[in-house]
C-alpha positions as CSV (number, residue, x, y, z in Angstrom):
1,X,-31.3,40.3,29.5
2,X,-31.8,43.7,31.5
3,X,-28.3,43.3,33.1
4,X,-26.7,42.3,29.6
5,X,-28.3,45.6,28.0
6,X,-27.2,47.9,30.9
7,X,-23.4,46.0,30.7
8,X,-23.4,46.6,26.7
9,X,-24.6,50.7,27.1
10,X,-21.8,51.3,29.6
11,X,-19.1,49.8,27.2
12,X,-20.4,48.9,23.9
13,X,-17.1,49.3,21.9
14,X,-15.7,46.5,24.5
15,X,-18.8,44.2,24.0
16,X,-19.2,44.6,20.1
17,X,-15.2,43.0,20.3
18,X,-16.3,40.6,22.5
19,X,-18.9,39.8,19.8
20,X,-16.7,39.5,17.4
21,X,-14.1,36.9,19.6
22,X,-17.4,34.6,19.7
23,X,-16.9,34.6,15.6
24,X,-13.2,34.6,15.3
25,X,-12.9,31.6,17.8
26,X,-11.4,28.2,17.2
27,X,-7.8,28.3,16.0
28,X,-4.9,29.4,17.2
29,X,-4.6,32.0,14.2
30,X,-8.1,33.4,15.0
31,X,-7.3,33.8,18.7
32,X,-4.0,35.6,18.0
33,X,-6.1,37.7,15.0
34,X,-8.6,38.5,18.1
35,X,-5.8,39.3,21.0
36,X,-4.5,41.6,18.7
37,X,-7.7,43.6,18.4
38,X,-9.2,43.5,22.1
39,X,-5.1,44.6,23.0
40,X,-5.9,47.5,20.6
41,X,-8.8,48.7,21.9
42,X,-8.4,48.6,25.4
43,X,-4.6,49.5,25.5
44,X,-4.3,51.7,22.9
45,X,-1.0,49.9,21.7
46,X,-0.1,47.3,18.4
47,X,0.7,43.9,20.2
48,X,3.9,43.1,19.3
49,X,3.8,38.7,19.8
50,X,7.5,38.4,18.1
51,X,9.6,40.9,20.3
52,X,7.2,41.5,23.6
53,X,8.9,43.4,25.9
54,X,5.5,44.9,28.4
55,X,4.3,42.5,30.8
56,X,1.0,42.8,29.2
57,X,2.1,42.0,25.7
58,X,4.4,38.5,27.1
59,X,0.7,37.6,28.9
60,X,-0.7,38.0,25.6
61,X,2.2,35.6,24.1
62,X,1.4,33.2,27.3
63,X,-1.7,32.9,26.6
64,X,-1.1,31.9,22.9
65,X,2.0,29.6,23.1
66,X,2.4,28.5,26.8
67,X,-0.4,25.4,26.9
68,X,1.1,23.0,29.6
69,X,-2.8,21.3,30.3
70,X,-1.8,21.0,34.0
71,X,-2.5,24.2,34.7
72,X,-5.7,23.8,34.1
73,X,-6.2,22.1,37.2
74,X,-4.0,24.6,39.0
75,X,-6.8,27.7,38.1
76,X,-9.7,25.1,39.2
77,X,-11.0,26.0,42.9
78,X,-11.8,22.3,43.8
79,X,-9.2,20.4,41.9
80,X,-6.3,22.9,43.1
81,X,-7.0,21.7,46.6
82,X,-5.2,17.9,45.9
83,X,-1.9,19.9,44.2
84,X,-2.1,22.4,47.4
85,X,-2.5,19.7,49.8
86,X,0.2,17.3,48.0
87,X,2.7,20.3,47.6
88,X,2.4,22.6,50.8
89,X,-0.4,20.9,53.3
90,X,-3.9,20.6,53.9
91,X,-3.2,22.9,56.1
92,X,-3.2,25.3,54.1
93,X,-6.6,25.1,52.8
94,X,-9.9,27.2,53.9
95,X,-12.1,24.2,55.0
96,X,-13.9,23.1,51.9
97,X,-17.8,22.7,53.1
98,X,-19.4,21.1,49.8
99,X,-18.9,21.0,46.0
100,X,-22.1,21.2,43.4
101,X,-23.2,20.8,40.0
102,X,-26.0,23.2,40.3
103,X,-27.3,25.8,42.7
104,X,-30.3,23.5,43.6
105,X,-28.2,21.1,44.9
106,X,-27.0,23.2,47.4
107,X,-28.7,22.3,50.8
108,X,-28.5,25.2,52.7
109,X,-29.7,23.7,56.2
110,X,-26.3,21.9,56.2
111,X,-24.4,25.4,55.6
112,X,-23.4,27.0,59.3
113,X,-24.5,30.6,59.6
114,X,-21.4,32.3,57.6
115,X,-20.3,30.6,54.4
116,X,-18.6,32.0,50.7
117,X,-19.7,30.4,47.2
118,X,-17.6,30.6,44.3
119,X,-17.4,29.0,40.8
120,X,-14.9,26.6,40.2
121,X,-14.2,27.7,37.2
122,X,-14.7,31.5,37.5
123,X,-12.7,34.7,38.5
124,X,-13.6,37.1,41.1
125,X,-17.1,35.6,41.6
126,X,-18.0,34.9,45.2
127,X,-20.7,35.3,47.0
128,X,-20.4,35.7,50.7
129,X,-23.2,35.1,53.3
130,X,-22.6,36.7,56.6
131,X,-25.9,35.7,58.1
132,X,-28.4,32.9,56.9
133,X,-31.1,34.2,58.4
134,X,-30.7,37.9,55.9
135,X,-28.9,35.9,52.7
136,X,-30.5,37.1,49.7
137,X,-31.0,33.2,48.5
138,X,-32.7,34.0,44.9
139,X,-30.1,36.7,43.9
140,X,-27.4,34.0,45.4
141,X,-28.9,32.3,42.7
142,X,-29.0,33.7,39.6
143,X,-25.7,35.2,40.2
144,X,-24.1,32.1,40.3
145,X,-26.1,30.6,37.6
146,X,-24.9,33.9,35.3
147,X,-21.4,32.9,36.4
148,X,-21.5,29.2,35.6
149,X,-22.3,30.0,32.2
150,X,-19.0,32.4,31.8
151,X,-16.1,31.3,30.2
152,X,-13.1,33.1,30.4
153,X,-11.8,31.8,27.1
154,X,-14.2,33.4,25.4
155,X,-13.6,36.8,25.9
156,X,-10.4,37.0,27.0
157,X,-8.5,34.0,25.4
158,X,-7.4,32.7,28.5
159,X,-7.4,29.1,27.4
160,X,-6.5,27.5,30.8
161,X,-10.5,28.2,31.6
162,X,-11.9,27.0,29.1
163,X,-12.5,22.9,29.9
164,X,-12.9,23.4,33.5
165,X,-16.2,21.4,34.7
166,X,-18.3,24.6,36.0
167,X,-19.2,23.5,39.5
168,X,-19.7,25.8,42.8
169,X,-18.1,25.2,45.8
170,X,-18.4,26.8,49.5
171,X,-15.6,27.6,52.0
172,X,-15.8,28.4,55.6
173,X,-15.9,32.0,56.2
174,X,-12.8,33.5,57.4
175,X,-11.9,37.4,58.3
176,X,-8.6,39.0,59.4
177,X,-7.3,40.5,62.4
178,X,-9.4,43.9,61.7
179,X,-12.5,41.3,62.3
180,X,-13.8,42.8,58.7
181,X,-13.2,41.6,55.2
182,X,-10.0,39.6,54.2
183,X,-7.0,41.8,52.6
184,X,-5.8,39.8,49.6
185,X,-2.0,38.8,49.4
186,X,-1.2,38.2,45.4
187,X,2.2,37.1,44.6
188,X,3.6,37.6,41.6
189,X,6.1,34.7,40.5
190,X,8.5,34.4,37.9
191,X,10.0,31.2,37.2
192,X,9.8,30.0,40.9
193,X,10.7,33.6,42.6
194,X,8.2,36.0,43.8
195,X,9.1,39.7,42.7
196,X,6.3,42.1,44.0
197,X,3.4,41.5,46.2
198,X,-0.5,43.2,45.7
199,X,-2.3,43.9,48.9
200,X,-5.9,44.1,48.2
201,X,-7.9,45.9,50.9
202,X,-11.8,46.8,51.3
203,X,-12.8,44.6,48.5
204,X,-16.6,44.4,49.1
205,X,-16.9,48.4,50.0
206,X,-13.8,50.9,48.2
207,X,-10.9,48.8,47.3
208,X,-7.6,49.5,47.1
209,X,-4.5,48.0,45.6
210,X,-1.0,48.7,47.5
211,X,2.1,47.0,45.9
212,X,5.3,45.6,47.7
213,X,9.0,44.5,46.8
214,X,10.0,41.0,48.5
215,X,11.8,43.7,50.5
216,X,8.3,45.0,51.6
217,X,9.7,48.6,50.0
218,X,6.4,50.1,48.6
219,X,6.2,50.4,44.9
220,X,4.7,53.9,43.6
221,X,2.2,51.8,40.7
222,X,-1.5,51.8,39.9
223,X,-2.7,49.0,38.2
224,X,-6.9,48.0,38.7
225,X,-7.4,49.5,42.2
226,X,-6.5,52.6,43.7
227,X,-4.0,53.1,46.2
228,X,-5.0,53.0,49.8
229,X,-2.8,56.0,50.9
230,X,-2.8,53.7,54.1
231,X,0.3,53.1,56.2
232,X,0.5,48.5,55.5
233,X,2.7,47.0,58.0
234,X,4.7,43.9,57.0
235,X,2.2,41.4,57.6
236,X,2.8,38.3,60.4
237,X,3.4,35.3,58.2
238,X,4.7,37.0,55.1
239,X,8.3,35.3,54.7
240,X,5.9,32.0,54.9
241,X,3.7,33.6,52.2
242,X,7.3,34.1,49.8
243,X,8.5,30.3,50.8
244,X,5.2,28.7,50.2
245,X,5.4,31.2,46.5
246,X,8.4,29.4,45.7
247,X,7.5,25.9,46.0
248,X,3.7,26.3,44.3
249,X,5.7,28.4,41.5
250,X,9.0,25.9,40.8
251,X,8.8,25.2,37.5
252,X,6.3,27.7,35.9
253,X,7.4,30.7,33.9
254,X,4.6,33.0,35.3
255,X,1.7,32.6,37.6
256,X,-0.1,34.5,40.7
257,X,-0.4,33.1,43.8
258,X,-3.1,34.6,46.1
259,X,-3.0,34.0,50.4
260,X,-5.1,35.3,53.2
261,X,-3.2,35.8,56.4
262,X,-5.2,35.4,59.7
263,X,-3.5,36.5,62.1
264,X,-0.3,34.9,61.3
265,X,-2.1,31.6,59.6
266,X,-1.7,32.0,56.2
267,X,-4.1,30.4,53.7
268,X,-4.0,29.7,50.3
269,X,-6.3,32.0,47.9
270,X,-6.1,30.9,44.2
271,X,-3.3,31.0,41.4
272,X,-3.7,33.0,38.2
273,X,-1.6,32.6,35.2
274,X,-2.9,36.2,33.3
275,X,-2.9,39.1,36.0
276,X,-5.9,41.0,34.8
277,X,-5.4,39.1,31.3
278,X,-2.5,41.3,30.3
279,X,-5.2,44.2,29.2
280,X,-4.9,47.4,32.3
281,X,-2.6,49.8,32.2
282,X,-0.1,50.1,34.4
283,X,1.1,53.8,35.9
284,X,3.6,54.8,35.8
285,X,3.9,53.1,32.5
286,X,7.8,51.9,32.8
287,X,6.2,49.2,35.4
288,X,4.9,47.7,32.2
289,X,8.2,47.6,30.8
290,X,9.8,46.2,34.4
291,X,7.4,43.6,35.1
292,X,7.7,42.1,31.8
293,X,11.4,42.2,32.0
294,X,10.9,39.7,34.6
295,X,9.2,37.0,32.3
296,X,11.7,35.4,30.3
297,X,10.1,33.3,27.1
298,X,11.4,30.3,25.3
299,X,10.4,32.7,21.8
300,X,12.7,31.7,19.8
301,X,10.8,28.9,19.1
302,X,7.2,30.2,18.1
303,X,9.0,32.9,15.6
């Protein structure tokens, strides 16, 4: 309740909308009614679902008309292990060390020394244990028993999260070649072709956000993270990263797919169909306007 109160004080405007999405909830009027408000508020813009042109108003439409129940699966972190497998290798996969209901399930003396938890059905919550012997168990705990009662539907309207079964799962620890935290590859596909790349750097400690062409030519936008004002070489393993992109995004009109690259074996992160739910600004602003140009919609038939 403490940590709800201090959440509400820093952005009450955002949680009293939030408030109201758990009233106007149900219907697929009453979640358009809702989009339209929470894109007001934290954009500043009318959301414009029968001539979108920003890629943050044609994730809004997405959201709304684009209900294909498979991908479902695709955003859940255990089941999205059989389609990874089945479509580019096992291989491919951070080795899965156990899947759970509950947090009390989880027998710890079975974990080796370095570990990550995350929710299956959750985004951006993971937990990372470095060293048993100094992991915070109890606040393990209730962190993970806040997330598995989140539901990204909720709030945001992003539907494909909304039947996932909320279970917890733990993956080997992995690092990169700097021997510290994992930089974060995220593809962005459209309709089976990857356009730009985001390199997430520093995550735990000061992140930072550097974007990339397929041509690895940097791109001058801001998005959630700062820039790193780092030099970023081409990576080892990144033409894989764009092949693998391809195959896991044949067919789809949209979706994120996330690797880590260890030095030169790529893994598979996660996919995400609503970059940042189609609600932060992008700057320069035009990058709105291009990266929605990208997304072509079958509209003509919701209108």
């Amino acid at each position: 309740m403490k940590d709800l109160l201090k959440r509400f004080m820093k952005k009450p405007g955002l949680y009293l909308i939030y408030a109201l999405g758990r009233v106007l909830y149900g219907t697929l009027w009453l979640d358009k009614a809702y989009l339209k408000i929470l894109f007001k508020f934290r954009l500043g813009k009318r959301l414009n679902l029968k001539n979108p042109k920003t890629y943050n108003e044609k994730v809004q439409w997405l959201k709304l008309y684009d209900r294909n129940p498979k991908y479902t699966k695709l955003v859940d972190k255990y089941e999205v292990r059989k389609y990874i497998a089945k479509t580019i290798g096992e291989e491919y996969l951070i080795p899965l060390l156990g899947v759970w209901n509950k947090f009390e399930d989880i027998d710890f003396n079975k974990l080796p020394n370095q570990f990550v938890l995350k929710c299956t059905h959750d985004s951006g919550g993971v937990i990372i244990c470095k060293d048993k012997r100094t992991f915070d168990r109890e606040a393990a705990r209730k962190k993970l028993n806040r997330y598995l009662k989140r539901n990204y539907y909720i709030n945001t309207r992003e539907w494909v999260y909304k039947d996932i079964k909320p279970r917890i799962v733990a993956e080997e620890y992995i690092v990169d070649e700097s021997g510290a935290d994992l930089k974060d590859y995220k593809f962005m596909c459209y309709h089976g072709q990857p356009k730009t790349v985001d390199i997430i750097s520093n995550r735990d400690s000061d992140p930072s956000s550097d974007m990339f062409d397929m041509n690895f030519k940097s791109l001058p936008v801001i998005n959630y993270y700062k820039n790193s004002e780092k030099i970023i070489d081409k990576p080892e393993g990144f033409d894989e990263m764009i092949r693998l992109c391809k195959k896991l995004s044949k067919d789809l009109i949209h979706v994120r797919c996330d690797f880590y690259n260890i030095n030169g074996k790529v893994y598979f992160g996660e996919m995400t169909f609503y970059q940042c739910s189609g609600l932060e600004k992008y700057e320069p602003y035009k990058y709105d306007v291009i990266f929605g140009s990208f997304i072509h919609l079958p509209i003509e038939r919701k209108n």
